[in-house]
N, C-alpha and C positions, 0 to 999 in steps of 0.2 A: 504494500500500500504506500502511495508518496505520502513523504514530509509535505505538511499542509498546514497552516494556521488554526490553534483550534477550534477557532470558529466552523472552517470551512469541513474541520474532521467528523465536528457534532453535526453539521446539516447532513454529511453523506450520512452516518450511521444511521438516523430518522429517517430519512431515508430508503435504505437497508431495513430497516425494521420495518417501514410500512411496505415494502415489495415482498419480504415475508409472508405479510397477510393479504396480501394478492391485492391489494387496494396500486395498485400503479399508475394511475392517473396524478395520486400525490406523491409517489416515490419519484416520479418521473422529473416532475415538478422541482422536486430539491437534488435529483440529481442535474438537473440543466442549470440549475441556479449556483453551484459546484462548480461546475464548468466556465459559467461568467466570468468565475472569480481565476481560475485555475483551468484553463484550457487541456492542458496536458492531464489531467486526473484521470488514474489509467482505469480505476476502478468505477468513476461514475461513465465514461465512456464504454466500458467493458458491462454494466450493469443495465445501463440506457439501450446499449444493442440487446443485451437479454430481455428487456421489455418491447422491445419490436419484434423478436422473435416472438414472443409469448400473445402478443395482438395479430399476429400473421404477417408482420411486413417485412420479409425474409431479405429483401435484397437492401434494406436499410438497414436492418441486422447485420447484415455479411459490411457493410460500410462503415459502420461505428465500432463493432469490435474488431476488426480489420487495425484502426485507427488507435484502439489500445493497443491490441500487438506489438503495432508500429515505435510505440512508447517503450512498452515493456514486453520481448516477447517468450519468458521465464514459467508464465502462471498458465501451469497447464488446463485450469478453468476454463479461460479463456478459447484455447486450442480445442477441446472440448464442443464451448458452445459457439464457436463458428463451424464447428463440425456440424450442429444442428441446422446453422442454417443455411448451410449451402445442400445439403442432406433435403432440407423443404422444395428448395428450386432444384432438384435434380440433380445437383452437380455434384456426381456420385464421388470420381475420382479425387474432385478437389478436397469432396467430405472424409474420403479417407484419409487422405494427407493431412488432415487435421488432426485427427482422431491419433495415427501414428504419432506425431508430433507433442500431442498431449502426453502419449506411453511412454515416449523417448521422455520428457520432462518427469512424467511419475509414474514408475513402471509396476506399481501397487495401487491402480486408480480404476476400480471396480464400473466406476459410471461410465466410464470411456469406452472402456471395452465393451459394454450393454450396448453403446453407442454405435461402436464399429459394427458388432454383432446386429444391429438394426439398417446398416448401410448394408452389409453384404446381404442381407437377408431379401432387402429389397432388389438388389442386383443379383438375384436366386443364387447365389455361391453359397448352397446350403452347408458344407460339410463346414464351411470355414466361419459362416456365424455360429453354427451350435459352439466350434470351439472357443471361440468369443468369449459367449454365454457362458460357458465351462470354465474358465479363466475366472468371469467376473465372479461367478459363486465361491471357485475357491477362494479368494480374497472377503468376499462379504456369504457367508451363505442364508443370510436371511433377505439377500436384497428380490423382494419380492416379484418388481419389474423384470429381473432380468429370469429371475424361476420363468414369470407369466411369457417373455422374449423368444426364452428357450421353448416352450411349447410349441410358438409359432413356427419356429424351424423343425421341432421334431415332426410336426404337423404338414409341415410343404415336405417333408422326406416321406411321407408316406406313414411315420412311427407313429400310428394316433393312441394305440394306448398310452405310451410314454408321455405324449404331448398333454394326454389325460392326468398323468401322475401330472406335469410340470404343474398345470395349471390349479392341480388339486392343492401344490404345495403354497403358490404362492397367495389362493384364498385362504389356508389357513393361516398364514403371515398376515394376511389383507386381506379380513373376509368380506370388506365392501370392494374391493378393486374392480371397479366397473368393467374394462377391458377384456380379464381375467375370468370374469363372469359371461363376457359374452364370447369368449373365444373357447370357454369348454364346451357353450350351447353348440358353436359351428363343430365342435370336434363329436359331439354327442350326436348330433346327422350324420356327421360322416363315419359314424361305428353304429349308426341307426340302432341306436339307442333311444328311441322316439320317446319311452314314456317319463326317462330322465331328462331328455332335453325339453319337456313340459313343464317340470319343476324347477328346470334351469332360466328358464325365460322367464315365466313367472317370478321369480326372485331378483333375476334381472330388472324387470321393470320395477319392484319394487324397491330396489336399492339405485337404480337411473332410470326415471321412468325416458327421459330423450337421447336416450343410449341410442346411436344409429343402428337402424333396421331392428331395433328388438322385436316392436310390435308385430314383422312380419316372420320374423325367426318364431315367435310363439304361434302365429296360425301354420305356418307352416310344419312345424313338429305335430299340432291338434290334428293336422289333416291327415299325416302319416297316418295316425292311429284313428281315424275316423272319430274323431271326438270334435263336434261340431256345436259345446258352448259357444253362445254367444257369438258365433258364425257371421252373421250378418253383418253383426254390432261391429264386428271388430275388423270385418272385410270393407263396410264402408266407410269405418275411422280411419283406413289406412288411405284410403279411395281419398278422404278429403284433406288429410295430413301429404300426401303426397303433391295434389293442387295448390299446396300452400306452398310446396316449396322443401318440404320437410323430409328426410334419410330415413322413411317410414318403413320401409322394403325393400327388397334387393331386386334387380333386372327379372328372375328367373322364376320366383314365386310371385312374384306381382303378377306375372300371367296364369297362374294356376288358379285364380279365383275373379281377376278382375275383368268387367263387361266391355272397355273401354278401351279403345285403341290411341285412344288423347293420353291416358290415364299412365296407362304405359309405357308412351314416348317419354312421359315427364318423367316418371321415375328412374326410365333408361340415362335420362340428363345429368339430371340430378344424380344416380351414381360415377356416372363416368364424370363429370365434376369433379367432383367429390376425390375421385379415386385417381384420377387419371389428370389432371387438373395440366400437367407443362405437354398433353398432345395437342401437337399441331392442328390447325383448321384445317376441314374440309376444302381441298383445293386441288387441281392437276397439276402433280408435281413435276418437275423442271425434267428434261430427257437426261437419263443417267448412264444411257450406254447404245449405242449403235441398234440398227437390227434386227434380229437374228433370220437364221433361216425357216426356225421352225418358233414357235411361241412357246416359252416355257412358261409355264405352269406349275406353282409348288402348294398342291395340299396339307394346308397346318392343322394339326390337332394331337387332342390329349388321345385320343380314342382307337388309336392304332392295334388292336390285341379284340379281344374275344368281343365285342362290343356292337350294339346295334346300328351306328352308326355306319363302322367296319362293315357288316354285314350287308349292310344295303349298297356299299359305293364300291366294294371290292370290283366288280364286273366291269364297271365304267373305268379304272384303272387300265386294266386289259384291253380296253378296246377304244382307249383313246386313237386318230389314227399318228402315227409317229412322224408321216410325212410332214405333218403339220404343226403336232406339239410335242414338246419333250416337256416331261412330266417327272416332275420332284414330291415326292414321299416327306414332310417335316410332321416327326414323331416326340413330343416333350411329353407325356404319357409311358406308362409301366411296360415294359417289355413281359408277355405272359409264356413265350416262347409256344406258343398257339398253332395250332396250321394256319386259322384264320390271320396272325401274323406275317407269318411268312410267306403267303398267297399275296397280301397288300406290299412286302418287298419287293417280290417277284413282279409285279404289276405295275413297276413304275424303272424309269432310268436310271435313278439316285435314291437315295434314301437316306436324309439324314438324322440322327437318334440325338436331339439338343437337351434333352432335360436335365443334365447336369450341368448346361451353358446358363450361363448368367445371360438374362434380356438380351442386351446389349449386341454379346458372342452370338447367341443364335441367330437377332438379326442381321449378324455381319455375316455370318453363315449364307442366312438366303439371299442377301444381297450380291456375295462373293458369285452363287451362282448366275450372275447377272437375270436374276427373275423379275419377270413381266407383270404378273397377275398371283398375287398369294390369295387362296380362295381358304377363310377360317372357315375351319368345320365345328369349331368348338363353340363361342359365342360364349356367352356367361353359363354354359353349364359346368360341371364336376372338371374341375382341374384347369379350371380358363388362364389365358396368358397373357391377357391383351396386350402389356407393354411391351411384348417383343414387336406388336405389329404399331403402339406409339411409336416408335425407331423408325417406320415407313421405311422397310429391306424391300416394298416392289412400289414402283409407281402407280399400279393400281391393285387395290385391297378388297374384298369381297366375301361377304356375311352368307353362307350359305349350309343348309342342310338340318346343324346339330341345335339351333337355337327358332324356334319360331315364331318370329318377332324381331322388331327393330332393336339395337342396341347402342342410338345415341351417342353413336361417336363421332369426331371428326376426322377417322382413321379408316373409316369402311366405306368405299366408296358406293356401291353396288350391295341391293340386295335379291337373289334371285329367288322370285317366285311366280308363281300363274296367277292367270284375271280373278281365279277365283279366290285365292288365300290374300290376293290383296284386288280386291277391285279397283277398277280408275279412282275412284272418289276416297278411297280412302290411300292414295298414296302421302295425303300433305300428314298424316299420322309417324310418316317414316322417314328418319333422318338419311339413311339411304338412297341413292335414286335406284328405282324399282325397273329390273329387267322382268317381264314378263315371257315364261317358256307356253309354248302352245296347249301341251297337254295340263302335265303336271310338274311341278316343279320336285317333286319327290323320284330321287332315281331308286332305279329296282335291280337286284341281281338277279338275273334270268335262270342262275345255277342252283339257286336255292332248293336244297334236297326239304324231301317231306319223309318222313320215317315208311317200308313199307308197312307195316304194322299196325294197325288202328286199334289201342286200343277199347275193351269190350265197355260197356254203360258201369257193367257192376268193378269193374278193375279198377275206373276210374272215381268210383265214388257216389254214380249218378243212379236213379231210380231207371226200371228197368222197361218203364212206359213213361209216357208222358209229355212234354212239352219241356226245350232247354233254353233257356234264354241264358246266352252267357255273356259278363265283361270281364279281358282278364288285364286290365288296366291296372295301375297301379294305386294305393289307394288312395294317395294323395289327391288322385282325381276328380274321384267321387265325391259330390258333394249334393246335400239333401235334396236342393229342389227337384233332380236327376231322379235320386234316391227315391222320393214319393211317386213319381213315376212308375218306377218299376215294379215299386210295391204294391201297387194299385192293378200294375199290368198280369200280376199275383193274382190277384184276386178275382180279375175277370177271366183269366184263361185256367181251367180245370188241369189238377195234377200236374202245372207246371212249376218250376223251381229256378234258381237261379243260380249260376257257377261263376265263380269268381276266385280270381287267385287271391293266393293265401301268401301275405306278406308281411306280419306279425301277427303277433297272437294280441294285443291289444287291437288293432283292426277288425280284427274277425271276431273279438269276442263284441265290441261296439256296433258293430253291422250287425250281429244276432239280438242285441238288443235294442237297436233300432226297429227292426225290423215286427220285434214281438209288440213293439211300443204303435205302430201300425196296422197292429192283428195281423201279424201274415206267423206264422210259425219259423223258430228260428231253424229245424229241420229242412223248410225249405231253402237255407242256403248253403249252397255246396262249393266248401273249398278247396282248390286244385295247388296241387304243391308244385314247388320248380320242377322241370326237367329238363331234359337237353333242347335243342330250339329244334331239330328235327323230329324229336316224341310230341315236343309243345304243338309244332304247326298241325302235326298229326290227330293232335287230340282233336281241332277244333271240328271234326268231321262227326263229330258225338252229340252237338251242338245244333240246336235249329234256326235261331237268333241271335247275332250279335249287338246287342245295345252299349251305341256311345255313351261317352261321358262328357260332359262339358261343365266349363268354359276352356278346359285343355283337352280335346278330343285325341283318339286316337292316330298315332302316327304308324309306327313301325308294326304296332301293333293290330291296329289297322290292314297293313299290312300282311300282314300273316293270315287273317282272317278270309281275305278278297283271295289269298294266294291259295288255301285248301278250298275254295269255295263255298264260305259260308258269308250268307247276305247282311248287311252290318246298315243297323239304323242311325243316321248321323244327325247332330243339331248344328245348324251353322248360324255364328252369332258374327259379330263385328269384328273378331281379332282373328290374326293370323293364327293363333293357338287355335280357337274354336270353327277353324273352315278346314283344316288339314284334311280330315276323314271326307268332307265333300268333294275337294280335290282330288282323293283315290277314286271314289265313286265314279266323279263325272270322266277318268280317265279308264275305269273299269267298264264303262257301257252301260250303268246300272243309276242314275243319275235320279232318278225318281226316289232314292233312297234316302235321300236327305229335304229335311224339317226344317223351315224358318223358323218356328217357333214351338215352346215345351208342350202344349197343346197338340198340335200336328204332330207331332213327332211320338207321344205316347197314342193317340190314334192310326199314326201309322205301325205303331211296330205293334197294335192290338190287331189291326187287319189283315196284317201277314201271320201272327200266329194261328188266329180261325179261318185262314183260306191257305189248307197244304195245298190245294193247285198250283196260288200262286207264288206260294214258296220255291214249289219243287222247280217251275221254270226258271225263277234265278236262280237255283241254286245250278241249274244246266246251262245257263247265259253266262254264271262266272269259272265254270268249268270250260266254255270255249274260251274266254278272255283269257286264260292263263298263257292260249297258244297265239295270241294275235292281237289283244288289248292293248292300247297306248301306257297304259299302266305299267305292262311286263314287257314293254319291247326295248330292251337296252339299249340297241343298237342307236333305233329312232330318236330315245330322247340321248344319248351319246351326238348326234349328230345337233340337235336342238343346243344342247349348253354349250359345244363346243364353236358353234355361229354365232350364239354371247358373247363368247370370249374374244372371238373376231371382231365384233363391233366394237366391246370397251377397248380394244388393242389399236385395232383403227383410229378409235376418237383419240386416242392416249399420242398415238403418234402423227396425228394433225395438231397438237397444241390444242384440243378441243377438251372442256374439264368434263366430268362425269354427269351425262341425261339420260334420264329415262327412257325406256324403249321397249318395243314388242317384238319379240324373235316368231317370222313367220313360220309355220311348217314345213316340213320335208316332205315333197312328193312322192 
């Protein structure tokens, strides 16, 4: 600290004490009135940038404690909290040279290394923040931050029970630590742990009730488990907390319950904001490299190994034509050493495995390949990466497949989908400009085995006469107004029952009591256990009915359905979530199968179950479709995405930015 006048020593300490109790407005105050006196005062200059950090104004942070340094640059505090805030504006490399520089001055200094262990974690070098982390506990082992830091790394490594311990440890150090609290709720999803992570949000909101996304972390675990308190109440608090502005939910549950295609642009905003805050605008980026002869093409995603995604795109892989595109594989996703694996290796040029690359490395990765068009498969669901595509590795980026719905960024140029999952009128909902594919914008593998085997009603669980109505959705799905639907449709069709997968035991014991809470018995609902996806498609031929779900309809699963040929009643609402299954439909031949409204749609799936005539005709209509339908023709919509890719590639290479457009069909 300088030699100062006492005068000028007792203003700083007041100072000091009142930035203690978070009052800064008046620390602020006597620290600039410090400075009048004493320009050089390395600690009200050093303390004044700590109070720009602490209001958000990172780059006046980085200039006033910059400015003590300059003075004095010994006080590893210092090195420290400009590590914070060049760490705010992104400036990863700079943040760690601070943070290093603080270690070199005190190489016993617990908060630093938390610090470091928070920059590399952000720049995914996971192996090297957990060690961080490890370091800062040995030196403090109660420091609870860095317990709650370490979780988050053991947690992006995939370690969730560990990441479980961490966070368990550092609540009992800090059993209010906001953070801590809501980073074991995400960890409790992701070991679907549904009925704990109900008590965990719950407690969350009552220890921060404006904890960001809590409100939607708690419907969302309620839904896992079919537990539909307060449903409404708490789906349209989010609905208007989100119009406000407000970090009420996250991109990928806001679609699982909300009606609104505005509702969910905001929120997509409002998180990439939030999260994402130094990506670039929406704009055609500047030409980065010649040419080529053929269009490269690099599919990003987590989802590379045994996964639904995989499943469906594997085919289109194979039969890109090569004349025209060379095609890159980008994998930051689990290696399961799968066939289904090794099939999507085989199906592409290159292949590269980034998930141990920090951001940064992977987008130098896609870039080094001089690519054209990076098409994200992932979007905000299960393992998303978006800041490797903030890096902009292609000049044009594109939202496609794994996410259904806009995602609010200024990083995705293109989102491709059909007239039907996004009509004309509702494109101004989408931060994307919107490619429209002819049929469907859903690709299909045409390889998809079905088990020979079907097996028998009683093997599978089901009554040995009767009427089947099945959804094997997941249950987050499912949601009441659907629910009284079916229940209903119970009631009026004799000896029929309803099959549905079985995905925890709190779902299935809450759907049986729902259901009794409706007079329908809870016998009649029959739960189907996982099997292999070749047994699954098989079963569906046991089935007489498939009943949607909405407002997140069936996709893949869907899918599967149209693929054994069993006829599937669909609701199509306003959002891209809720029109998917219409878009199989209208691309299946079978287009009359979808509902504008919960009315229609419980009368239409009442009319096909008391007229087996006309059951039995689709179910023969979707038995030839499987050989000739725009739905299953790979090739066809193979030729449809890839005259997309020609137009955005075209416009990209006239200096033209990213517009909207209609890919006509193939002859």
């Amino acid at each position: 600290m300088n030699t100062a006048p006492p005068t000028t020593a007792r203003t700083f300490l007041q100072g000091l004490e009142l930035h203690k109790q978070g009052r800064l407005d008046e620390a602020e105050a006597l620290y600039r009135s410090v400075l009048a006196k004493e320009p050089e005062h390395f600690d009200s200059l050093h303390f004044s940038g700590l109070i720009l950090w602490q209001r958000g104004r990172h780059e006046e942070a980085v200039d006033w404690i910059s400015r003590a340094i300059a003075i004095n640059g010994t006080i590893a505090d210092a090195h420290s909290n400009l590590g914070l805030a060049l760490q705010a504006l992104k400036r990863m490399d700079e943040a760690l040279a601070a943070y290093e520089r603080a270690l070199q001055l005190r190489p016993g200094y617990p908060e630093a290394l938390n610090n470091r262990g928070n920059a590399l974690l952000e720049l995914h070098r996971l192996p090297e923040a957990l060690a961080a982390y490890d370091r800062a506990l040995a030196l403090s082992p109660n420091f609870a931050l860095a317990h709650a830091n370490r979780g988050n790394a053991l947690r992006a490594l995939g370690r969730r029970e560990e990441a479980l311990a961490a966070y368990d440890r550092a609540l009992h150090i800090a059993p209010n630590y906001a953070d801590a609290l809501n980073n074991r709720v995400l960890v409790l999803h992701d070991l679907r742990r549904f009925d704990e992570a109900i008590a965990a949000s719950e407690r969350l909101m009552a220890v921060a009730p404006g904890q960001p996304y809590a409100p939607g972390l708690l419907l969302a675990a309620r839904l896992h488990c079919c537990d539909w308190r307060d449903f409404a109440t708490l789906s349209d608090g989010i609905a208007a907390a989100v119009q406000r502005g407000e970090r009420a939910d996250m991109p990928l549950t806001n679609l699982w319950h909300t009606l609104s295609p505005a509702v969910q642009l905001r929120c997509a905003r409002i998180f990439t904001t939030a999260e994402y805050a130094s990506a670039p605008a929406a704009k055609a980026p500047a030409l980065i490299h010649p040419p080529h002869e053929r269009i490269r093409v690099a599919y990003f995603s987590h989802d590379f190994f045994q996964h639904t995604v995989a499943m469906l795109i594997a085919g289109l892989f194979e039969l890109h034509d090569r004349a025209r595109f060379e095609v890159i594989g980008v994998s930051y996703g689990p290696d399961d050493g799968s066939a289904m694996r090794a099939r999507l290796k085989a199906g592409v040029d290159h292949f590269l495995d980034v998930r141990e690359a920090s951001d940064r490395a992977a987008a130098d990765q896609i870039r080094a390949m001089d690519t054209d068009i990076v098409v994200d498969l992932t979007g905000y669901t299960a393992g998303y990466r978006p800041r490797v595509l903030v890096e902009r590795p292609a000049p044009i980026q594109v939202n496609y497949l794994g996410y259904p719905g806009t995602l609010g960024t200024g990083f995705h140029d293109y989102i491709v989908a059909d007239r039907h999952v996004i009509p004309e009128q509702s494109e101004q909902f989408y931060s994307e400009k919107v490619v429209c594919l002819p049929d469907t914008y859903m690709v299909n593998d045409r390889k998809r085995r079905i088990a020979e085997q079907t097996p028998t009603r009683a093997t599978a669980g089901l009554p040995e006469t009767g009427f089947v109505f099945c959804s094997f959705n997941n249950a987050f799905k499912i949601l009441p107004p659907v629910f009284n639907v079916w229940m209903r449709l119970l009631q009026v069709v004799p000896q029929s029952v309803l099959w549905l997968l079985e995905n925890n035991p709190t779902a299935t014991a809450n759907l049986r009591r729902e259901a009794e809470s409706r007079g329908i018995a809870a016998s009649r609902l029959v739960f189907a256990p996982r099997v292999s996806v070749e047994e699954h498609i098989s079963r569906h031929r046991l089935a007489d009915l498939f009943l949607d779900t909405f407002p997140y309809s069936s996709h893949t699963t869907g899918n599967d359905a149209l693929w054994a040929g069993l006829p599937l009643v669909a609701l199509a609402g306003e959002t891209f979530a809720s029109r998917v299954s219409g878009s199989l439909l209208k691309a299946a031949g079978v287009a009359e199968l979808i509902a504008d409204n919960l009315g229609d749609y419980g009368a239409l799936a009442k009319s096909l179950a008391l007229d087996p005539a006309r059951l039995a005709g689709l179910r023969r209509r979707l038995e030839q479709a499987r050989a000739g339908a725009p739905l299953f023709d790979t090739p066809r919509f193979c030729s449809h995405i890839e005259a997309a890719y020609e137009i955005m590639y075209r416009r990209w290479r006239r200096g033209e930015p990213a517009a909207s457009f209609v890919v006509p069909p193939v002859e």
